[in-house]
N, C-alpha and C positions, 0 to 999 in steps of 0.2 A: 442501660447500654443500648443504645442504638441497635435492632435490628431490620434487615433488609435483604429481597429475592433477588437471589443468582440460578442460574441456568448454567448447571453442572455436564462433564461428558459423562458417559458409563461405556459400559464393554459393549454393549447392543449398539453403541452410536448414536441411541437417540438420548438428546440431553433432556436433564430433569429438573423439576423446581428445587431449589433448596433455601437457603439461608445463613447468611456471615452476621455475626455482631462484632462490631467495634465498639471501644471505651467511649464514654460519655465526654471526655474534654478530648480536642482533638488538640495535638501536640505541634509543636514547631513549625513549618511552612505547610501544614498538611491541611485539605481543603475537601469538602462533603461536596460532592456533586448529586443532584438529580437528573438521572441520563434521559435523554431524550430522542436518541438515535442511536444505534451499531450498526457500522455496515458488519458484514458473513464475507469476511475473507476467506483465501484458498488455503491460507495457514490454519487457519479452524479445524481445517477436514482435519488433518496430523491430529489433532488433541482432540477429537471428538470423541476416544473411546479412552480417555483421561480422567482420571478423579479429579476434575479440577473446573472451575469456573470459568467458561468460552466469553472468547472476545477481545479484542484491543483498538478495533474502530470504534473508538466512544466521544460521543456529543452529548452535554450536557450542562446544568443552571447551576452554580455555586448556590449554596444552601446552608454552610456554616465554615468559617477561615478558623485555624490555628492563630495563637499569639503571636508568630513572627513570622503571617504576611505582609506581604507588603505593597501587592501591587494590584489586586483579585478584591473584587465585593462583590457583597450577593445578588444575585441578579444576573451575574456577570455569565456570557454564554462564553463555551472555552471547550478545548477537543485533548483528546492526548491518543497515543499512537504504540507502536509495539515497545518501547522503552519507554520506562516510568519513575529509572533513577542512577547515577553513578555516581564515583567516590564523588567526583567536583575538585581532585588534586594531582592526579594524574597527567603525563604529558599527554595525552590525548584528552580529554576533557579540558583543557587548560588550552587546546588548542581548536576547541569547538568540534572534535571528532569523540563526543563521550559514548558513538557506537561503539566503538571499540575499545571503550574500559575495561578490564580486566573485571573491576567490580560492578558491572552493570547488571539492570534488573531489565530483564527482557521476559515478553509473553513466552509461557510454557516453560518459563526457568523459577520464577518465584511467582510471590505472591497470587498463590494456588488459589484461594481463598475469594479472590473477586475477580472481576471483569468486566465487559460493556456489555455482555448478556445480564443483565442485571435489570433494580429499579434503582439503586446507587454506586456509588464508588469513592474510597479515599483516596487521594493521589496528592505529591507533591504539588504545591503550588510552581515549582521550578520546575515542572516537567509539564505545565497545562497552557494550551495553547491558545489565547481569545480569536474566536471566532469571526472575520467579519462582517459587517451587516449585509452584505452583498450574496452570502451564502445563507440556505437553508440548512435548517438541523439535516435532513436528509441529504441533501447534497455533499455536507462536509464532511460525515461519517466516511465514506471512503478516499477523501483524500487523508485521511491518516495515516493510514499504511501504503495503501495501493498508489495513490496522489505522491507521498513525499516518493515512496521506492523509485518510480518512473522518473521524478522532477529532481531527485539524487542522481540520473544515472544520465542527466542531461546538465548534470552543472557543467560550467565551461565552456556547454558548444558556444557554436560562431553563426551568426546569421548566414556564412556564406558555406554552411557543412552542409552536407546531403546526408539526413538523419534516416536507416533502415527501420524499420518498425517489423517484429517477426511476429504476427499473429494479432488478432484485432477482438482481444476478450475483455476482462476485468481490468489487466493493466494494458493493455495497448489500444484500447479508446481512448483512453487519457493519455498517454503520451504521442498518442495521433495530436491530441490537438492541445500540450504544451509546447510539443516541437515545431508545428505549426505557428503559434502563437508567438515564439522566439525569434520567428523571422528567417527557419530553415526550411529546404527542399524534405519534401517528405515522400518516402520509398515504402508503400505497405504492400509485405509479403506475404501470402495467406494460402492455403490449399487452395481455394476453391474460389471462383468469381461470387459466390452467394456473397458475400460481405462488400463487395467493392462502391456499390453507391452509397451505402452507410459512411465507409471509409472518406471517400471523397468529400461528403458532406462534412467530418468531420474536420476536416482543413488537412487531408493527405494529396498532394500534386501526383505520384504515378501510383498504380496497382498493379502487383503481380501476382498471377497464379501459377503456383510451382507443379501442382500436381501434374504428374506425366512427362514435364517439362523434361528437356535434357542440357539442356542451355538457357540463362537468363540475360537480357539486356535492361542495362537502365541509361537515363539520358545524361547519369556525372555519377561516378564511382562514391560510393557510400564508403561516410568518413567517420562516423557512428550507428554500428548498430544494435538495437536492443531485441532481445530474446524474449519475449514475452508468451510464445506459446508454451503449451504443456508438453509437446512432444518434443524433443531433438529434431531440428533440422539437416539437411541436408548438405555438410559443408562444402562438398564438390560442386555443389549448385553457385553456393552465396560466395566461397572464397573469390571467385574469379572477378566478383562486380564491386568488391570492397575496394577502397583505394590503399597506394600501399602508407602506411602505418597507420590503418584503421582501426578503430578502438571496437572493441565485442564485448556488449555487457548481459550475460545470461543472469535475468533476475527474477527469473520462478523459479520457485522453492523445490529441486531434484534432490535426492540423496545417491542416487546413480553416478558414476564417469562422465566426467566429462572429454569427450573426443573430439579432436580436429586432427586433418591431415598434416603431419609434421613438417613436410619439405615445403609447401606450399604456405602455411603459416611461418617459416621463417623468411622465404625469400621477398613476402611481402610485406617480412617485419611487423607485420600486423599483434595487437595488444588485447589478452584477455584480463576485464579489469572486475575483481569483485567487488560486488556494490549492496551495503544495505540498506537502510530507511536511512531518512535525512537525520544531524543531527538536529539538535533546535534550531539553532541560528538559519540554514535551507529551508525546514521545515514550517517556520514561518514567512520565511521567505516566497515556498510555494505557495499560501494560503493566501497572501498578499496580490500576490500574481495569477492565480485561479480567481480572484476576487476582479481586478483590473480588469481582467480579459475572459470574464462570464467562462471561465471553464468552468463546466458541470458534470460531473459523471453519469451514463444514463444508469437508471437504479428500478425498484422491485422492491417494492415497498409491503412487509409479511408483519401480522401484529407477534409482539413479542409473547408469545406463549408455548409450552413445548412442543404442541404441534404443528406450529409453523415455522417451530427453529427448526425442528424434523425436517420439513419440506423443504426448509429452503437451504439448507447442508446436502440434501440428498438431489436434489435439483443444479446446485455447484457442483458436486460429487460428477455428473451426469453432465455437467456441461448443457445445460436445459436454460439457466440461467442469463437474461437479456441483460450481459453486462456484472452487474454489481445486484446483491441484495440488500435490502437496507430491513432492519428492525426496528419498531414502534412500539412505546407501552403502549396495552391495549387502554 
């Protein structure tokens, strides 16, 4: 029986080596990866002090196919993301929305046992994503989660929408510059001027600094905007620059309230829309589109060991982190 090292949480937080064995034949569409990248999502922190195997940004080499693949050979470079399986008969799977199966297999709900903290993984062949040539193993690791979430909560726009972007971290450097890259006006909203040449560089047309502010101006009313910081903002600030039935997609991970001024969000009819990770069908689609238009995450590259998953969890933790981390076997 196949065994192979996972990088467990524990109560301390700091995760630990262990090890999974899987059976010797691998069954149905099911497919042996050798991982070669994880990004250190912010979902990590939640399950860092979890009996359970970290990770769901995974990049990685097929290494052994089930009898009823079909489309995957070894060799083959391929990524997968916070979901790894649903019924597949469902009116939502049946409609390319298998986020929201009823039966779906999401990080931190099953499959305790592995992860992309790892030196392997089994995963559905129907849930693995090929990679294109155009990306590096390290690059691609974070569009898994962080890439589809952002490039999910921009399907639809319009080249002619003024896209908000609220905070410029792990996901709002990458949706700086898909929404850019879409052909929309881009509004980054940030505390402080420290980030604004970055931003700009990144393909954002204005910068605002809220801190102290009492009032904000922008030059066309934001028709989408994404929530990407850690903190709650300010509604009384942003309501007034939003156009009216602008779409607000908060999609960091809070378990808090969400508040907005109620008379003011009605009379601007304005839309709060919950949004998770792409399903496949987008989530390729992103990968495709990150590939065309050289999107790349900036990344922070730690060897995979437990002392550098330590640091680079406690450095996320801490907001210390330039962007995204990525992990490497040593």
């Amino acid at each position: 029986m196949p065994t192979f090292t996972v990088y467990k949480g524990t109560e301390s937080g700091n995760p630990v080596k262990s090890t999974t064995t899987k059976p010797d034949q691998l069954t149905d569409d099911y497919v042996l990866l050798k991982i070669t990248a994880s990004g250190v999502c912010g979902t990590d922190l939640h399950y860092r002090r979890a009996p359970m195997t970290l990770g769901h940004e995974g990049i990685g080499i097929v290494e052994d196919l089930g009898p009823n693949t079909k489309f995957l050979k070894k060799g083959d470079r391929v990524g997968w993301g916070y979901e790894v399986d649903s019924c597949g008969h469902c009116l939502e799977c049946l409609q390319g929305n298998e986020t929201y199966c009823a039966d779906r297999q999401m990080y931190g709900e099953q499959n305790f046992d592995q992860g992309s903290f790892a030196s392997h993984a089994v995963w559905r062949e129907a849930f693995l994503h090929k990679i294109p040539d155009a990306i590096s193993d390290t690059d691609a690791a974070p569009l898994q989660c962080g890439g589809g979430t952002v490039f999910q909560a921009l399907t639809g726009v319009k080249s002619t929408d003024t896209v908000g972007i609220v905070g410029i971290g792990g996901l709002g450097h990458m949706a700086i510059q898909f929404a850019s890259k879409m052909g929309c006006r881009v509004v980054v909203l940030s505390g402080s001027e420290r980030k604004k040449e970055e931003a700009l560089k990144l393909g954002a047309h204005e910068f605002i600094a809220t801190k102290d502010a009492d009032k904000l101006s922008v030059s066309a009313p934001i028709d989408r905007l994404l929530v990407t910081a850690s903190v709650p903002p300010n509604w009384d600030l942003l309501l007034p620059i939003l156009a009216p039935r602008a779409l607000i997609y908060p999609i960091t991970v809070s378990f808090t309230n969400f508040e907005i001024p109620q008379m003011t969000f009605i009379a601007k009819g304005v839309r709060i829309i919950g949004s998770m990770v792409p399903g496949r069908a987008v989530h390729r689609q992103m990968l495709e589109f990150a590939a065309l238009h050289k999107i790349k995450p900036i990344v922070e590259i730690f060897p995979m060991n437990e002392e550098k998953i330590a640091e680079a969890l406690n450095r996320l933790d801490k907001g210390q982190i330039n962007y995204r981390a990525v992990l490497v076997p040593e």
